[in-house]
C-alpha positions in Angstrom: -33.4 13.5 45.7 -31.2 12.2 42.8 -30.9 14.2 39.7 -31.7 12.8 36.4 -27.9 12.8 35.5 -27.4 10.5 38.4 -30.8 8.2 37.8 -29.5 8.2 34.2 -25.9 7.3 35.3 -27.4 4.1 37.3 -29.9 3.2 35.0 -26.8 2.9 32.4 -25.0 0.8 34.7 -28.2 -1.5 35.2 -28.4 -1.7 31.2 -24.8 -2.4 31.0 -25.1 -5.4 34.1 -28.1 -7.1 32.3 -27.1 -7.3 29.0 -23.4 -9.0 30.5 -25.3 -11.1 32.3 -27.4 -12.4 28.8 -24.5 -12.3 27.1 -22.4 -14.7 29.6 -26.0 -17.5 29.6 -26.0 -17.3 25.8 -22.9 -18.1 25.6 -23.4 -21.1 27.9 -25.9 -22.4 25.0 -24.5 -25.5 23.3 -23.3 -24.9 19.5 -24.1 -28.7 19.2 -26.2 -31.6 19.9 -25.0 -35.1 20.2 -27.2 -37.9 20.1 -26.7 -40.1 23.7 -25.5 -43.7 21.5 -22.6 -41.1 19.8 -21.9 -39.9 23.2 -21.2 -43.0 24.5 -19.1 -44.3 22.1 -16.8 -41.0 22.8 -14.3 -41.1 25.2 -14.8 -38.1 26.6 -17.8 -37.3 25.6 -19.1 -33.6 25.3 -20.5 -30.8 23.4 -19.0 -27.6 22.0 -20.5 -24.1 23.5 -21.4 -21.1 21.7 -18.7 -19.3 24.0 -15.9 -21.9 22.6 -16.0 -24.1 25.5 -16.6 -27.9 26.0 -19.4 -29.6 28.1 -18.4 -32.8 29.4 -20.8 -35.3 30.4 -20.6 -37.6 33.3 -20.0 -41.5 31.4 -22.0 -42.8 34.3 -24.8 -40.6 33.9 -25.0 -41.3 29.9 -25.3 -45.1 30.7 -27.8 -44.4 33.6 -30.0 -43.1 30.9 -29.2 -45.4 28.2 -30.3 -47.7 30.6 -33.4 -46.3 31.6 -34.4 -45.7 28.1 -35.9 -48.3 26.0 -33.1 -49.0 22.7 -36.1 -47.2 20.3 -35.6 -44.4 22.2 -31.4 -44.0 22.3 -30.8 -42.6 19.0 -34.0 -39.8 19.2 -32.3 -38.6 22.8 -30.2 -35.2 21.6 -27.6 -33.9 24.5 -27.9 -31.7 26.6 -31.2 -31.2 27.7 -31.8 -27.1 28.2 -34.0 -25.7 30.5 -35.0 -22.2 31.5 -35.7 -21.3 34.6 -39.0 -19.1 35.5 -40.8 -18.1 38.7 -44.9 -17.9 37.9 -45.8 -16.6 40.9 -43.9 -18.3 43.9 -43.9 -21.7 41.5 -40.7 -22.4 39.7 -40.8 -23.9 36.3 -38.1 -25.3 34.2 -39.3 -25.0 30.4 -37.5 -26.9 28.0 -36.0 -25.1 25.6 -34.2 -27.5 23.4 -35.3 -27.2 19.6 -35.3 -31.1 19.2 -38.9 -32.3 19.2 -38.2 -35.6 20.9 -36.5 -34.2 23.6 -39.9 -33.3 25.1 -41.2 -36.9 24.8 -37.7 -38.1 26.3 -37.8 -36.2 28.9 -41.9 -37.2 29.4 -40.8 -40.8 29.6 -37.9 -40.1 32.6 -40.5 -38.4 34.4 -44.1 -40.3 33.7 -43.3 -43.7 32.0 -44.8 -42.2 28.7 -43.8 -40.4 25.8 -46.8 -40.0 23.4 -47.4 -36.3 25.1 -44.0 -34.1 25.4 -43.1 -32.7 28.7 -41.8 -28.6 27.6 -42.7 -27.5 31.4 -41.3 -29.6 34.6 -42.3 -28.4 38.0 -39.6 -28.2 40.7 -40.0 -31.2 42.4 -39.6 -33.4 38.9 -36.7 -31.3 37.7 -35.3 -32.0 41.3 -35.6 -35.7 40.5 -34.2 -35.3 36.8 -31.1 -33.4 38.3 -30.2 -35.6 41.1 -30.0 -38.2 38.6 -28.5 -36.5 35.5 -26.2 -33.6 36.7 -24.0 -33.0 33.7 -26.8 -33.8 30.6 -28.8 -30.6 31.8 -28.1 -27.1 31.0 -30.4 -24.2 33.1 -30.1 -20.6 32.3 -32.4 -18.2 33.7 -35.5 -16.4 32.0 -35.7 -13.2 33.9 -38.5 -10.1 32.9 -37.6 -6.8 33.3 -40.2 -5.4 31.9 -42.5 -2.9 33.5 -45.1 -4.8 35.5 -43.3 -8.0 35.5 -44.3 -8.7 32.0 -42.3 -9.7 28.9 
């Protein structure tokens, strides 16, 4: 049986490991968002990180959407697209987490043709779709509860 020195000791180094890990995906978080026609016009186009980094973005993947997009829609689409990653229950969902309100509608029109209702929750199989096609404009981090029961 441990003693509650040594339960204390791990539960420290659990602390410790969780709040690294949050750290390193919040740093991961852009600083910036770039609208997609700026992004083109870059030559290397990317966005700065909170941790100081840079996120490049694949050129071919910017004019893949730019083309799939109709022009009324280039200058409301904000890069990159941030999503957070859940399991509710053996589903995965990936919520959008980016604070632009057009990226929902964006990201509604990729998916269904349609942007007059946003899209904040894509199940696996569409963000499977999104990703294949759009690699380097999407950002996931991971929403994890640790919180008695599962809750929080």
């Amino acid at each position: 049986m441990a003693t509650g020195e040594g339960v204390s000791r791990i539960f420290r180094s659990y602390v410790t490991r969780v709040y690294a890990d949050k750290r390193f995906f919040e740093e991961i978080l852009p600083r910036e968002y770039k609208e997609l026609p700026r992004l083109l016009e870059e030559d290397e186009p990317s966005v700065e990180l909170i941790s100081g980094s840079r996120h490049y973005f694949d050129k071919r993947e910017l004019l893949e959407l730019s083309n799939s997009l109709p022009w009324y829609l280039r200058g409301f689409t904000k890069l990159p697209w941030i999503f957070t990653y859940a399991r509710q229950g053996f589903v995965g969902i990936y919520k959008l987490i980016n604070s632009d309100p057009w990226s929902g509608r964006i990201i509604a029109y990729l998916i269904r043709g349609d942007y007059s209702k946003p899209m904040l929750e894509v199940r696996e199989v569409e963000f499977q779709r999104l990703l294949s096609r759009f690699k380097t404009l999407i950002i996931v981090t991971l929403q994890i509860n640790i919180m008695e029961g599962g809750e929080g």
